[in-house]
DRENDO-1510 file (C-alpha; in Angstrom, 1 decimal, always signed):
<recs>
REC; n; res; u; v; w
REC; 1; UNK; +74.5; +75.3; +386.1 .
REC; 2; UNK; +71.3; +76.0; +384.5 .
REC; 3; UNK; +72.5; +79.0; +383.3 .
REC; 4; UNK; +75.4; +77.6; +381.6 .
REC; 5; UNK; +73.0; +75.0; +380.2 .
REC; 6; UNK; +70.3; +77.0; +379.2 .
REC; 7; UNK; +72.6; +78.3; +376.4 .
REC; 8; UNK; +74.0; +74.8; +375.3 .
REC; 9; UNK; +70.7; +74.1; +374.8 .
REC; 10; UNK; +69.6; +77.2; +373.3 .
REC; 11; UNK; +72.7; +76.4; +371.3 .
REC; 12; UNK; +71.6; +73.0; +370.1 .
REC; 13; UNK; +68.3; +73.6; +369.4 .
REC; 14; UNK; +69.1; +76.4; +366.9 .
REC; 15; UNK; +71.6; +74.5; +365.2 .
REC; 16; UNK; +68.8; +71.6; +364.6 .
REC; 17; UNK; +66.8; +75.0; +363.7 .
REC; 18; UNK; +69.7; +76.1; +361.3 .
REC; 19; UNK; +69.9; +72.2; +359.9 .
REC; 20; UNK; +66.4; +72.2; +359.0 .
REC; 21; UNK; +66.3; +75.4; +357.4 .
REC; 22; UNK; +69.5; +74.1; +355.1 .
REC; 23; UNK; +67.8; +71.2; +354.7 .
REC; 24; UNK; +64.5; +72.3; +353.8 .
REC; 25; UNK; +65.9; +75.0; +351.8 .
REC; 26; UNK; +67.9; +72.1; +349.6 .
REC; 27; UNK; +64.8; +70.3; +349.3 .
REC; 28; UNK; +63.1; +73.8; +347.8 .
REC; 29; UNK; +65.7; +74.2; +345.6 .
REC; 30; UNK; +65.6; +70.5; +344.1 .
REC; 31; UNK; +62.1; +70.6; +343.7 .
REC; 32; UNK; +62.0; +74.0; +341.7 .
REC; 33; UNK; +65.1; +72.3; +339.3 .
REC; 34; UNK; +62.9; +69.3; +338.9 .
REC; 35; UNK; +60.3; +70.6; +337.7 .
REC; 36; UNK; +61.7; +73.7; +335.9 .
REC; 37; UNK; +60.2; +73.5; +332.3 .
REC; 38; UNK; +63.4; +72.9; +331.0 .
REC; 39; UNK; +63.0; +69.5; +331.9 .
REC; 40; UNK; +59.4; +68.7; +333.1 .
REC; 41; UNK; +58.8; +65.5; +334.7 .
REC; 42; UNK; +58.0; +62.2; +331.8 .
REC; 43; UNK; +54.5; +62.3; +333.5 .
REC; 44; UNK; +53.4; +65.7; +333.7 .
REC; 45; UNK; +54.7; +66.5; +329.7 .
REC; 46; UNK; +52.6; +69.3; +328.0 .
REC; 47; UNK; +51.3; +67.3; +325.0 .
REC; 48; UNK; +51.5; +70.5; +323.2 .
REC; 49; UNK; +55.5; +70.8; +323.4 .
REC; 50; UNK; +55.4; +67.8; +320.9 .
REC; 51; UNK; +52.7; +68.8; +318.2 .
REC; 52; UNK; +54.8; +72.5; +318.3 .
REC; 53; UNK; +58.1; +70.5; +317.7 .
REC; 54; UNK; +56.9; +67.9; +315.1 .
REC; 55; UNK; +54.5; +70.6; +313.1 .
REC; 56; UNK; +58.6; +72.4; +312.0 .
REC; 57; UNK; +59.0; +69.1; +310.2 .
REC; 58; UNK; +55.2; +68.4; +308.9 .
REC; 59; UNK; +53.1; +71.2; +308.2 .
REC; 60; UNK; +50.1; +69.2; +308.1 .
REC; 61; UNK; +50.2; +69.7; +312.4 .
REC; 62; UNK; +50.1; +73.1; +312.5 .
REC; 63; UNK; +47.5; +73.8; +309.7 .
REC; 64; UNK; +43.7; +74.4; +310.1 .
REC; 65; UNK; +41.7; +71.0; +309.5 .
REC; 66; UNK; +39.8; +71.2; +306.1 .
REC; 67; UNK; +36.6; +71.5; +307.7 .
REC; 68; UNK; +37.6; +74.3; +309.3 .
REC; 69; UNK; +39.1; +75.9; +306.0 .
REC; 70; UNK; +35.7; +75.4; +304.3 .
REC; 71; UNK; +34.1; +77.3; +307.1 .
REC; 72; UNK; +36.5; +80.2; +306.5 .
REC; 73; UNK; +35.8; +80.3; +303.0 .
REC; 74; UNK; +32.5; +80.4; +304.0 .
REC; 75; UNK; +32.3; +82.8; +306.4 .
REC; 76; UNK; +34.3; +85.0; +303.8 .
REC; 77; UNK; +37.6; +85.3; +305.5 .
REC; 78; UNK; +39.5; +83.7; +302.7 .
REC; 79; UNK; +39.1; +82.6; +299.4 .
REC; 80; UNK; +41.6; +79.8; +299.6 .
REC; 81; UNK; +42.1; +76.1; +300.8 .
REC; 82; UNK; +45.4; +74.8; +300.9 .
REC; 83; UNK; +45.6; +71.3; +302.9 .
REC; 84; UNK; +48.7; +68.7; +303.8 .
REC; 85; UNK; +46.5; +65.9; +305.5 .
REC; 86; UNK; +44.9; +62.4; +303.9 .
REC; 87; UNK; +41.8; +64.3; +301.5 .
REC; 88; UNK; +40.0; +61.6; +300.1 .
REC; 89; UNK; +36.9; +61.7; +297.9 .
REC; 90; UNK; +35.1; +61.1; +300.3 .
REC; 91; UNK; +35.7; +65.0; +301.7 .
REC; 92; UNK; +35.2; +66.6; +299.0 .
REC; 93; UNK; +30.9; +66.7; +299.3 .
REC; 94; UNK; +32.2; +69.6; +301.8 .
REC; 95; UNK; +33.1; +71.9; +299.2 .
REC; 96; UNK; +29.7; +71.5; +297.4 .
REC; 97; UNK; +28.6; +74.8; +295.7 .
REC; 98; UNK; +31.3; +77.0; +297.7 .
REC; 99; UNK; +31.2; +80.4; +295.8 .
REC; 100; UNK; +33.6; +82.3; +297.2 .
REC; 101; UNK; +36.2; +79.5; +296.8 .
REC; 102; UNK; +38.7; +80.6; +294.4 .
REC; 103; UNK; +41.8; +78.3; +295.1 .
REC; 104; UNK; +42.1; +74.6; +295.8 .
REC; 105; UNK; +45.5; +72.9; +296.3 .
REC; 106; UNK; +45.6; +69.6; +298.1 .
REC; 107; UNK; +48.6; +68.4; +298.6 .
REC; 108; UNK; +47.6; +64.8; +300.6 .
REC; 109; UNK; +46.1; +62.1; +300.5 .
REC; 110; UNK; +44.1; +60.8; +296.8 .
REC; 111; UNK; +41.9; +62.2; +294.7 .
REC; 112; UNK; +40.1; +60.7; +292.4 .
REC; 113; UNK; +37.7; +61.2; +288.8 .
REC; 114; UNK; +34.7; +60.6; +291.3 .
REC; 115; UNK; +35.6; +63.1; +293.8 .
REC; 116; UNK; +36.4; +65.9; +291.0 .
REC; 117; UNK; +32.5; +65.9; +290.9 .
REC; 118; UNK; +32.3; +68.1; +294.3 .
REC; 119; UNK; +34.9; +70.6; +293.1 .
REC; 120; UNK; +33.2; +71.3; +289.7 .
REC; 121; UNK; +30.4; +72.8; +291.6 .
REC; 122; UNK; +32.2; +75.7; +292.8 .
REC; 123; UNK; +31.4; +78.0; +290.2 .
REC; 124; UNK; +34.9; +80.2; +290.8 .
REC; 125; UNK; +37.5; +78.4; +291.3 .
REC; 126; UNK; +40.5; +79.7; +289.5 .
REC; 127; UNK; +43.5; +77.1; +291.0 .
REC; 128; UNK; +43.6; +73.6; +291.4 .
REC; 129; UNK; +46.3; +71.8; +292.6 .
REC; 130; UNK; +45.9; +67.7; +293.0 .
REC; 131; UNK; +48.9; +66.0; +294.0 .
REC; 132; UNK; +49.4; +62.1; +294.2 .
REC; 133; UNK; +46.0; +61.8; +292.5 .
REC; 134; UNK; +45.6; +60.1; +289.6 .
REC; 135; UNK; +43.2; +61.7; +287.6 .
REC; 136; UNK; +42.4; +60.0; +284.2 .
REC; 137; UNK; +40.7; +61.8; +281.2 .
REC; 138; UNK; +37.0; +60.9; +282.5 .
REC; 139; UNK; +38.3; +63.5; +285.2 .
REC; 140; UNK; +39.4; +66.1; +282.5 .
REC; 141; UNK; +35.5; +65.8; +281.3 .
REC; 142; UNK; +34.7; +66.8; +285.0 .
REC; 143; UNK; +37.8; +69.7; +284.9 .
REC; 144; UNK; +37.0; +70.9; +281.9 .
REC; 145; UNK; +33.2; +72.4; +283.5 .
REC; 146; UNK; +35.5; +74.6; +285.7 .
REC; 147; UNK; +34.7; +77.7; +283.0 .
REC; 148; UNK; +37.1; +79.8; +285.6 .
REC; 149; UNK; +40.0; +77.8; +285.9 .
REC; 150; UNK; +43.4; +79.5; +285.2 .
REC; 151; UNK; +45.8; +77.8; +286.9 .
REC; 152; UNK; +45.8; +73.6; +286.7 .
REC; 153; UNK; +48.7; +71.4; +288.6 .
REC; 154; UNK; +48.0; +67.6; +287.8 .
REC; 155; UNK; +51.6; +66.3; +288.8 .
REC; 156; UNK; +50.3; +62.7; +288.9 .
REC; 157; UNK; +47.6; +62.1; +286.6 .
REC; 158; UNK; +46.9; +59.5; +284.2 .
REC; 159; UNK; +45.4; +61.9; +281.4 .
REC; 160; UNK; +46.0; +61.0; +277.9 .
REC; 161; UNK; +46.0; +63.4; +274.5 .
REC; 162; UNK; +42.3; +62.6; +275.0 .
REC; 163; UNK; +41.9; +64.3; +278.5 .
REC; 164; UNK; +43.9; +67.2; +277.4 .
REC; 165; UNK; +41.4; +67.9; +274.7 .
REC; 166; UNK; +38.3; +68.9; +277.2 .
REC; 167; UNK; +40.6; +71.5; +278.4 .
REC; 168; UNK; +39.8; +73.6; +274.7 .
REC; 169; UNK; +36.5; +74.3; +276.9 .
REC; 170; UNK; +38.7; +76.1; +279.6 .
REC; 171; UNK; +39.3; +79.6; +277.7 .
REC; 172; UNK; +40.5; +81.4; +280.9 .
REC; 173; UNK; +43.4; +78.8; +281.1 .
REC; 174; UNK; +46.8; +80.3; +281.8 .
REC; 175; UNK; +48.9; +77.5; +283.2 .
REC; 176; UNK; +49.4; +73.8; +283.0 .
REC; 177; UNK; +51.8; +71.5; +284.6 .
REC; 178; UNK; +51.4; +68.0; +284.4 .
REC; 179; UNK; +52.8; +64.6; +284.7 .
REC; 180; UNK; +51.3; +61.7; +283.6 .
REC; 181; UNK; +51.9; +57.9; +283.4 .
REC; 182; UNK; +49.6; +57.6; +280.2 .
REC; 183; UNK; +50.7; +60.1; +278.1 .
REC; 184; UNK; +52.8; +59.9; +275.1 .
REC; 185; UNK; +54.7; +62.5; +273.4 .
REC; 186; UNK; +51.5; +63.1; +271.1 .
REC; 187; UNK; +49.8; +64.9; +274.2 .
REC; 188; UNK; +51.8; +67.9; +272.4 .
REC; 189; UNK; +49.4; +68.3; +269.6 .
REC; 190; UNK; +46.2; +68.9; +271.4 .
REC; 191; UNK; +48.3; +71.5; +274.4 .
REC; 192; UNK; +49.2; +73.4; +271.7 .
REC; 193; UNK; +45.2; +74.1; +270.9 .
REC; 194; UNK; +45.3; +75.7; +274.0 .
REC; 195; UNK; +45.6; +79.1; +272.7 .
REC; 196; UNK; +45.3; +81.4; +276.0 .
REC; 197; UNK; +48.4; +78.9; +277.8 .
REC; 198; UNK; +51.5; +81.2; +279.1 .
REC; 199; UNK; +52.9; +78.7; +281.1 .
REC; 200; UNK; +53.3; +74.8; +280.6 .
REC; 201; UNK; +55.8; +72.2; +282.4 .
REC; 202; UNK; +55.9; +68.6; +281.8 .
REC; 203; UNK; +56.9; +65.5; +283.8 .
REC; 204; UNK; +58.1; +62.6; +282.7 .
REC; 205; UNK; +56.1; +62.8; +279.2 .
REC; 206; UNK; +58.0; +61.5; +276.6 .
REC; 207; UNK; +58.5; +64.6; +274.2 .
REC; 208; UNK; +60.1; +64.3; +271.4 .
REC; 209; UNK; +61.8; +66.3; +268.7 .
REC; 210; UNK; +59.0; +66.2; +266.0 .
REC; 211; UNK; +56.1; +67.2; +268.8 .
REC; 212; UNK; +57.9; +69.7; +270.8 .
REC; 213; UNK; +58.0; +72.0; +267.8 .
REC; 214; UNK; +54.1; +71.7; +267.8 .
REC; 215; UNK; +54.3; +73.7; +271.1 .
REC; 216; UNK; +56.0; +76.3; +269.3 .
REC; 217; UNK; +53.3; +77.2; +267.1 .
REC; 218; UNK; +51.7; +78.3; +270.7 .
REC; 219; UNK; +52.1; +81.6; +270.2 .
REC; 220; UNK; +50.8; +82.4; +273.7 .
REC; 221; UNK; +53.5; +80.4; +275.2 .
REC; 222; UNK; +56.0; +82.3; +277.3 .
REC; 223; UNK; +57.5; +79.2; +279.8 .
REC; 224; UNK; +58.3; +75.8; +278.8 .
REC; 225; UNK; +59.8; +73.4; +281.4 .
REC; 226; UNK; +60.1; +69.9; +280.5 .
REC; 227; UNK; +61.4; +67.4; +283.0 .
REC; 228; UNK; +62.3; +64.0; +281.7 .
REC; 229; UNK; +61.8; +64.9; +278.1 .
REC; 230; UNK; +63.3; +62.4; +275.1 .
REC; 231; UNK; +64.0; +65.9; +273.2 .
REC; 232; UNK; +67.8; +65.9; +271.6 .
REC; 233; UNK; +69.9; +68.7; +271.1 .
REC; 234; UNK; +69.2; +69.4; +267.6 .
REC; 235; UNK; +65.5; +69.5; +268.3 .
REC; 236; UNK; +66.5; +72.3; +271.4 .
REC; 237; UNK; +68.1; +74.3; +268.6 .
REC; 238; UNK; +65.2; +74.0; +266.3 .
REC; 239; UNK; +63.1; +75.2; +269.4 .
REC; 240; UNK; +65.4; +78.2; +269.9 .
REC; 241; UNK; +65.5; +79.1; +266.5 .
REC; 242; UNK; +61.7; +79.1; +266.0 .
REC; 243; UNK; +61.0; +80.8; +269.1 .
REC; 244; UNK; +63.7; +82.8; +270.7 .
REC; 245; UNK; +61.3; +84.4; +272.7 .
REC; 246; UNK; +60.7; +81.8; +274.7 .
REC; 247; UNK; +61.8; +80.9; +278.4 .
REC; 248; UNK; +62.9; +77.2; +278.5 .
REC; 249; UNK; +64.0; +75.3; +281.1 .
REC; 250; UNK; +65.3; +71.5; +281.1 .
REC; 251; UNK; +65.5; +69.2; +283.7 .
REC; 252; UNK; +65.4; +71.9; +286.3 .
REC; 253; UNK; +67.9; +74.2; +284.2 .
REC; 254; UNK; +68.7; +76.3; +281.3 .
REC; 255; UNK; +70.0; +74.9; +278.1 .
REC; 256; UNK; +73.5; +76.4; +276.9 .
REC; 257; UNK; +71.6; +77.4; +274.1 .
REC; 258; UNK; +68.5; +79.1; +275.7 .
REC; 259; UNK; +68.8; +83.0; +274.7 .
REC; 260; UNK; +67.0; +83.7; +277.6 .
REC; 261; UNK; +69.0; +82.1; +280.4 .
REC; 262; UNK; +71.0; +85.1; +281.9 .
REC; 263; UNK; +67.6; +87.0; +281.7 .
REC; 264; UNK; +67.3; +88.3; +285.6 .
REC; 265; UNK; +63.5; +89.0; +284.8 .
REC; 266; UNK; +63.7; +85.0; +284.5 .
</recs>
C-alpha cells in the first residue's frame, strides 16, 4: 500500500507543483504586459513622454530657455537668439551690451518702445524680428541707433511715416517688412528714402495708386510684396511699366501682369 501511495502522492504534489508554476508563470507574464512601456501604469507616467509629444505641436517646449540662449551667445557658441515663449520687457535687461549677438527674433510674448532700450545696446545686431509687439515711432528713435541692422521684421507695429523716417540713420538696411495699424498709405514716401532697401513687404498698409509709384523711384528695390494693399489694376500696370525689373508679389501671389512671375530664380 504505501508503495502504491507513495506515487499518488508524489503524483499530487507535482501537479500542485505544476499548477503553481502555471500560475506563477501567468502572473509573470501579466505583470511584464502591465507595465510594458507601451502602456505604463497612470501613476508611474514618465513626465517626459508628454513634453516630447506636445513640443511636435509647440516648439516653444523643446527650445533652450532665453536665459540659456543669452549664455550661449555669450559663451560664443552662437551668434543667434530665436525664442517662441512669453518675452516681455522686462527680459530684455539680459541682453544688455551682448557683442557677439548678431540676430534677435522673438516670436512670443510683447515687446514694447521701453524694452527696445536693452536691444539697442548690442552694438552688432544685424536681425530683428518682433512679433505681436507694438512698437510705435518713439521705438523707431530707439531702432534707428542699431547702426548694423540689415534685416527689420515689425509685423505688428504702430509706426507711422514719422517712425519710418529714423530708419534714414540705418545705412546698412537691406530689408523691411512691416505691418502697422497707424500707418497710412503716405508711409510710401519716406521708405522710398531708404536708398540701400532690396527687399520690402507690407501688411495691411493702405497703399494706394499715387504712393506705390513713389516706391518705384527706389532704385535699390528688387522685392515688393504688399498684402492688403488699396492698389488697382491700372496702378499695377503703371508699376510694371516703370519698373519691370522688379519682383512683385500681391496678396501672397503674382499679378497676371508681373513680368517676372514664371522667373524660377523667383
Amino acid at each position: 500500500m504505501l508503495s502504491t501511495n507513495r506515487p499518488l502522492t508524489q503524483s499530487r504534489h507535482n501537479g500542485r507543483t505544476e499548477s503553481w508554476i502555471l500560475f506563477s508563470g501567468i502572473a509573470l507574464s501579466l505583470a511584464i504586459i502591465g507595465c510594458s512601456p507601451s502602456s505604463p501604469p497612470a501613476d508611474s507616467r514618465d513626465p517626459a513622454a508628454d513634453t516630447i509629444r506636445d513640443s511636435q505641436t509647440d516648439p516653444s517646449l523643446s527650445e533652450p530657455t532665453f536665459a540659456q540662449q543669452i549664455a550661449d551667445v555669450q559663451a560664443s557658441q552662437t551668434t543667434r537668439i530665436d525664442v517662441t515663449t512669453k518675452i516681455t520687457d522686462s527680459d530684455l535687461p539680459q541682453l544688455s551690451n551682448l557683442d557677439s549677438l548678431t540676430d534677435l527674433l522673438i516670436d512670443g510674448g510683447v515687446v514694447t518702445d521701453k524694452g527696445l532700450a536693452a536691444i539697442a545696446t548690442c552694438p552688432n545686431l544685424k536681425h530683428l524680428r518682433l512679433r505681436f509687439s507694438p512698437i510705435s515711432d518713439a521705438g523707431m528713435q530707439q531702432i534707428a541707433q542699431m547702426a548694423e541692422l540689415e534685416i527689420l521684421n515689425l509685423p505688428q507695429s504702430q509706426v507711422t511715416a514719422a517712425g519710418i523716417a529714423e530708419l534714414k540713420q540705418l545705412s546698412k538696411l537691406r530689408q523691411l517688412r512691416l505691418g502697422s495699424t497707424h500707418a497710412t498709405a503716405a508711409i510710401c514716401q519716406p521708405i522710398s528714402e531708404l536708398t540701400g532697401l532690396r527687399s520690402l513687404h507690407l501688411i495691411d498698409i493702405p497703399v494706394d495708386d499715387e504712393n506705390l509709384l513713389q516706391l518705384a523711384d527706389l532704385k535699390s528695390l528688387r522685392s515688393l510684396y504688399i498684402d492688403g494693399g488699396r492698389v488697382t489694376d491700372a496702378g499695377w500696370q503703371a508699376m510694371f511699366e516703370k519698373r519691370r525689373d522688379l519682383h512683385i508679389h500681391i496678396d501672397q501671389a503674382h499679378h497676371d501682369l508681373d513680368p517676372g512671375k514664371h522667373d524660377p530664380d523667383h
